[in-house]
C-alpha positions as CSV (number, residue, x, y, z in Angstrom):
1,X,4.6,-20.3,12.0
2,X,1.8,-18.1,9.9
3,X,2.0,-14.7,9.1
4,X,-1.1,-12.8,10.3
5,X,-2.7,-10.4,7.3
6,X,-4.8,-7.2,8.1
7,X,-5.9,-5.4,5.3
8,X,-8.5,-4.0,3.7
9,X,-9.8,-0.6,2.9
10,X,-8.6,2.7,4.7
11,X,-10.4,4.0,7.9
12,X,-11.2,0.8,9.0
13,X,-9.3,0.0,12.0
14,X,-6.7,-1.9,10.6
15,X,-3.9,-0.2,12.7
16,X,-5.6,-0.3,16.3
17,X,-6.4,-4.3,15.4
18,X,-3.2,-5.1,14.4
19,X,-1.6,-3.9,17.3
20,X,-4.2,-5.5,19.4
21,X,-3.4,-9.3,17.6
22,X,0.0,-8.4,18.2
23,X,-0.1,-8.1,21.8
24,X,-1.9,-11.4,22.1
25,X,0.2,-13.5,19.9
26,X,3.6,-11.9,20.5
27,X,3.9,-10.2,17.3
28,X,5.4,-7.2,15.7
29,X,3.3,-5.2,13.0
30,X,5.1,-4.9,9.6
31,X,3.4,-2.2,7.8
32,X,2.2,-2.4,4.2
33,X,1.1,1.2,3.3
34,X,2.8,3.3,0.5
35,X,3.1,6.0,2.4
36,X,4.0,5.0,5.5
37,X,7.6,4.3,4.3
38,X,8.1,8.1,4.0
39,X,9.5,10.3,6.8
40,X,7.6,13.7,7.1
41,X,4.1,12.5,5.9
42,X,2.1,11.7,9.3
43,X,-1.1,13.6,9.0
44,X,-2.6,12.2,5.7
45,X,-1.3,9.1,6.4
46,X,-2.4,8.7,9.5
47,X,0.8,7.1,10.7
48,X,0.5,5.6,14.1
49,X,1.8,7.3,17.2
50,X,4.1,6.0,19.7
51,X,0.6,5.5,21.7
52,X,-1.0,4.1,19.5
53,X,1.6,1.4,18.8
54,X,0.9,0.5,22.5
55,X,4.6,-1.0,22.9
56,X,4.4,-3.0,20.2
57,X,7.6,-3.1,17.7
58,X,6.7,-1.7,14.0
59,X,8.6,-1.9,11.1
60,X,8.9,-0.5,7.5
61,X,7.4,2.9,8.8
62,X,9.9,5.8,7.7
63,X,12.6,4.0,6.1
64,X,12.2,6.5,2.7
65,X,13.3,10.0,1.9
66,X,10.6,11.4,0.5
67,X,12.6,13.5,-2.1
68,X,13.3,9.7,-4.0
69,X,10.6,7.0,-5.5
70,X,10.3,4.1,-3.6
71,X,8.5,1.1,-5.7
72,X,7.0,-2.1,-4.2
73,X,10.4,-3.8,-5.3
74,X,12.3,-1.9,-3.1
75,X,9.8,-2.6,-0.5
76,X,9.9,-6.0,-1.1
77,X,13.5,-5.9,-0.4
78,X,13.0,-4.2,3.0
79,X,10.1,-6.6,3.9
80,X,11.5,-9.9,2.9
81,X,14.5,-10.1,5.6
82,X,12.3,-8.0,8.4
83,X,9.5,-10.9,7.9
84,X,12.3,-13.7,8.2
85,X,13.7,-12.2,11.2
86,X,11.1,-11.7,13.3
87,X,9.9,-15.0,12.4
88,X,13.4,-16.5,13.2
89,X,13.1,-15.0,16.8
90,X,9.5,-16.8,17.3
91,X,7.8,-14.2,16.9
92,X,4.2,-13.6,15.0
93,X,4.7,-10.9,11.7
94,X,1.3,-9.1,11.8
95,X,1.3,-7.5,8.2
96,X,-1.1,-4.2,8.1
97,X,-1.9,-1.8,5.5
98,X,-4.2,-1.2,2.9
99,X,-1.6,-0.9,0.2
100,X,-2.7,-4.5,-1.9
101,X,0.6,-4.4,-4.0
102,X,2.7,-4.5,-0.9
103,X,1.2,-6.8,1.1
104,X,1.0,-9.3,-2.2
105,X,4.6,-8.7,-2.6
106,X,5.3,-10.6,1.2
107,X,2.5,-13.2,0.7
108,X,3.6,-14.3,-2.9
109,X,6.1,-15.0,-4.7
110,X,5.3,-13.9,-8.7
111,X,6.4,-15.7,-11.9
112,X,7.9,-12.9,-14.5
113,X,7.3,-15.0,-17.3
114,X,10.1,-17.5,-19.0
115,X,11.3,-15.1,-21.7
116,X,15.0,-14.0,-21.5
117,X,16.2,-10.7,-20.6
118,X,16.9,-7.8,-23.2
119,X,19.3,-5.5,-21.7
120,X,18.9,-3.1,-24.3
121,X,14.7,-3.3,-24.4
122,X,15.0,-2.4,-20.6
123,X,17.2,-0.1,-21.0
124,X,15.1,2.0,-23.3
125,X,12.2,1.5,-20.4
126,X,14.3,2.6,-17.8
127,X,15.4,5.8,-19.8
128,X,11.4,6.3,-20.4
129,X,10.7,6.1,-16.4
130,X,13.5,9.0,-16.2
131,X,12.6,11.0,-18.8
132,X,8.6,10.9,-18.6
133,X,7.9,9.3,-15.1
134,X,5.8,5.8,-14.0
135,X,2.9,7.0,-15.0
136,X,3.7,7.2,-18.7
137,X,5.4,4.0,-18.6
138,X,2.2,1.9,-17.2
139,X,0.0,4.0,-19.5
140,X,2.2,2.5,-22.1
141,X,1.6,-1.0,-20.6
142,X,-2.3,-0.4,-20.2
143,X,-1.8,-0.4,-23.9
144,X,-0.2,-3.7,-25.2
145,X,-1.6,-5.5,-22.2
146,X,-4.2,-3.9,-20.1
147,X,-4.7,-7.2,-18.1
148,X,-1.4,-7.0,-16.7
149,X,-1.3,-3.3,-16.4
150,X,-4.4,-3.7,-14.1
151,X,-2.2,-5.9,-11.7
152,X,0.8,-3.8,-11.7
153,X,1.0,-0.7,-9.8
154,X,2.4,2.1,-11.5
155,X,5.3,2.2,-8.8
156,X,6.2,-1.4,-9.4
157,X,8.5,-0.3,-12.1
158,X,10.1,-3.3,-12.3
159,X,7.4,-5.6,-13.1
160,X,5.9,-3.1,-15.6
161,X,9.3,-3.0,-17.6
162,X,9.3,-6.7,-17.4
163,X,5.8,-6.9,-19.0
164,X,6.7,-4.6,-21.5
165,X,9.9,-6.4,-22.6
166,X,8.0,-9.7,-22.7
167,X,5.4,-7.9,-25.0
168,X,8.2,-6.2,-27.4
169,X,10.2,-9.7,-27.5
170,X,7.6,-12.0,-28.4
171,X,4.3,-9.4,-29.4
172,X,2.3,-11.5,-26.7
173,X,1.0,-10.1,-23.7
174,X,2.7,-11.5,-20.0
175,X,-0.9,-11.8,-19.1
176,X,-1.3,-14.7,-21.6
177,X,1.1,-16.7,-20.1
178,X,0.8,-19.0,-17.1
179,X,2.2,-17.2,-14.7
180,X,1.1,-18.1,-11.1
181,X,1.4,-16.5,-7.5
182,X,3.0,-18.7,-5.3
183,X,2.4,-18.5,-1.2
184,X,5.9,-17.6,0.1
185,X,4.8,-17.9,3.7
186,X,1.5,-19.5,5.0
187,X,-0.6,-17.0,6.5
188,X,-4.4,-16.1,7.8
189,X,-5.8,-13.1,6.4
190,X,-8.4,-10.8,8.2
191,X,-10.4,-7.4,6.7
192,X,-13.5,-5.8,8.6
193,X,-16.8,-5.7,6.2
194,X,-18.1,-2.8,7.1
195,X,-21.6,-1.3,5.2
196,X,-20.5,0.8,2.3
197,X,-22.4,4.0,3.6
198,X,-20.8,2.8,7.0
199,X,-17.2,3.2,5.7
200,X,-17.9,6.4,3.4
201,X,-19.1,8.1,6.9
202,X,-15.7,7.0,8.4
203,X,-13.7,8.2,5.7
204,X,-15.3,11.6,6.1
205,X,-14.9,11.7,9.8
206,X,-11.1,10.7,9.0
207,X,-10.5,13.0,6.5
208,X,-12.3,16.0,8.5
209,X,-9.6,15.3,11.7
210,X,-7.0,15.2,9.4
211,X,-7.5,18.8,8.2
212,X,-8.2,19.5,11.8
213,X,-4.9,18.0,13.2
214,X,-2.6,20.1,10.6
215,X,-2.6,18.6,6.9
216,X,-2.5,21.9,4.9
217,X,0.4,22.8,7.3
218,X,2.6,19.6,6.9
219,X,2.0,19.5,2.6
220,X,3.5,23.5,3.2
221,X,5.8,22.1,5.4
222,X,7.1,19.7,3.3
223,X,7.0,21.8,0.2
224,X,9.1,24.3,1.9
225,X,11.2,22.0,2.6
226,X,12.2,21.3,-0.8
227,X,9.6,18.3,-1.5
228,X,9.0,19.0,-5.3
229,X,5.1,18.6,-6.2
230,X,5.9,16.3,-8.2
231,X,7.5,13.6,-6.2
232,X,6.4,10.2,-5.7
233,X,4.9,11.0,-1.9
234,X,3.3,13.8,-2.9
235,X,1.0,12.0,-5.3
236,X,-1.0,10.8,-2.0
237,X,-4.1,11.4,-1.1
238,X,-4.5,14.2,0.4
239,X,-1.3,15.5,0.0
240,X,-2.0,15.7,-3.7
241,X,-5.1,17.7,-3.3
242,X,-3.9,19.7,-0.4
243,X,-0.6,21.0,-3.0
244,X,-2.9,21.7,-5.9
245,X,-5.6,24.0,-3.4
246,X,-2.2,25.5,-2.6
247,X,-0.8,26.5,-5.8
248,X,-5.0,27.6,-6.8
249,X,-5.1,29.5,-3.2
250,X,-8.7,27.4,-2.8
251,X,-8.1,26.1,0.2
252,X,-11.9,26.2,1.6
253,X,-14.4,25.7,-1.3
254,X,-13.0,22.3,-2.5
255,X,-10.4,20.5,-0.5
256,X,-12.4,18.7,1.8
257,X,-15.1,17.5,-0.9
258,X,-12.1,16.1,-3.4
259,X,-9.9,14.7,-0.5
260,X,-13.2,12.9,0.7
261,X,-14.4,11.7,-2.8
262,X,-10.8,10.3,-3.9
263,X,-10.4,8.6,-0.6
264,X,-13.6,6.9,-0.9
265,X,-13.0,5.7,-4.8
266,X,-9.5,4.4,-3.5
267,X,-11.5,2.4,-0.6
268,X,-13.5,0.7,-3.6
269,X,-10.3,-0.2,-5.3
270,X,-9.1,-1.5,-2.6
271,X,-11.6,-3.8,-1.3
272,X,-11.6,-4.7,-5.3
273,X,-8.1,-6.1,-5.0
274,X,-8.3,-7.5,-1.2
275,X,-11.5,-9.6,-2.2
276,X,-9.0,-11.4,-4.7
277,X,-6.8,-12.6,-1.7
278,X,-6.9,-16.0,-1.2
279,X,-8.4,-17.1,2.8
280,X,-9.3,-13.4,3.5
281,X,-11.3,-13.4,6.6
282,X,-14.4,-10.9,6.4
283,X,-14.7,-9.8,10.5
284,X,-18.4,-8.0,11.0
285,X,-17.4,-4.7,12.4
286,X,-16.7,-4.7,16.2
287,X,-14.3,-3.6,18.7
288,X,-11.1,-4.4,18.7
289,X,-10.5,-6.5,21.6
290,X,-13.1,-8.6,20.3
291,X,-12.0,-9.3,16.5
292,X,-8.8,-10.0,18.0
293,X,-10.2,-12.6,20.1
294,X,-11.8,-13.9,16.8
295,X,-8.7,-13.9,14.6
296,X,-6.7,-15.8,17.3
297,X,-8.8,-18.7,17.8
298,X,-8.7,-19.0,13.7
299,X,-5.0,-18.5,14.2
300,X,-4.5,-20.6,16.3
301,X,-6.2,-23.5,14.4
């Protein structure tokens, strides 16, 4: 049996269409997104209500504390088995999300290169991660090997340390080896296409009801609540932006404008990875009853 992929860039239906493929191929929805996996956050990240699930089961959606990092290894982890399962049971896994590095991490299986292990070299990284946070630790990547650095979320510590050691063992780049993705499952893969100026207006109409429904008061919320600015989830968008208005008491002048511009830059990126996945389906933009009727006769193929 295939998996069934929805992606693409935010604000673009994936949730509603998922759920509608999964009602009319017996599926369950595994989520892909970053933030999904984080209890607390369900403003600015739009996390779907028990409505808009429509009775369909949903998984890897507030398995995380958001006082600790969760990387796309330890997603992978969560995913692997849930994927497995539901396909054990006969069921159809409907991945959805927008997050690339997630969704990659149940589609393929990655080579790491064929250099041994340095327990010492990662060591050192690991103490780096601690000490100075992901962020400097890909920067540091982005140096020796920008190639891979580009492929590697900053999150996906494990694969960043990896590319480092591989670097500092042999002084060539893991992006100069032949390292290959692999398919772990089949799968069909389906993204709508809408018009750039198209998305950018749904992105502001989604980033609008977002401040409407509550978002400064769940990033106070959560900040009161001992979240540290800092932390992993609160790096988001729109939480980000929504702490930093806080701390600068701007919370009229600005917010909205920056939300809406880093939202739409992160929509680029991500249809800049997704166009890379191999078999994805562009779907013109429609309703969702019909695209679903669209994806299952090419599933069902």
């Amino acid at each position: 049996m295939k998996l069934l992929a929805i992606c693409g860039a935010t604000a673009t239906g994936k949730t509603a269409l998922a759920v509608e493929c999964a009602k009319r191929l017996d599926g369950e929805v595994v989520s892909c997104d970053a933030l999904l996996v984080y209890r607390g956050l369900n403003i600015g990240t739009a996390k779907p209500t028990a409505e808009e699930m429509g009775g369909i089961v949903h998984h890897l959606i507030d398995v995380a504390d958001p006082r600790q990092s969760f990387s796309v290894h330890d997603f992978e982890m969560l995913a692997i088995p849930v994927v497995e399962d539901i396909l054990a049971r006969g069921k159809v896994p409907v991945l959805c999300g927008g997050t690339g590095f997630y969704m990659n991490a149940i589609l393929f299986c990655s080579g790491f290169g064929h250099v041994a292990a340095d327990a010492s070299v990662r060591a050192k990284y690991e103490a780096i991660v601690r000490e100075k946070g992901n962020e400097m630790l890909h920067a540091m990547l982005a140096e020796r090997d920008p190639e891979s650095a580009e492929k590697l979320h900053p999150n996906d510590v494990r694969r960043v340390i990896r590319a480092l050691e591989i670097y500092e063992l042999t002084g060539k780049k893991k992006s100069d080896q032949a390292d290959t993705q692999r398919p772990r499952f089949p799968y069909e893969a389906f993204a709508f296409d809408y018009p750039r100026e198209e998305l950018y207006e749904r992105i502001a109409r989604r980033t609008q009801s977002m401040l409407d429904a509550g978002l400064v008061r769940e990033v106070e919320g959560l900040l009161a609540a001992g979240i540290p600015e800092d932390a992993q989830c609160m790096q988001g968008i729109g939480y980000k932006e929504v702490a930093e208005c806080l701390k600068n008491n701007d919370l009229q002048s600005t917010m909205y404008d920056i939300i809406f511009k880093n939202t739409r830059n992160y929509a680029k990126r991500q249809l800049t990875f997704f166009k890379k996945l191999p078999g994805l389906h562009w779907l013109a933009p429609t309703d969702c009853q019909t695209a679903a009727k669209e994806i299952e006769l090419i599933y069902d193929r």
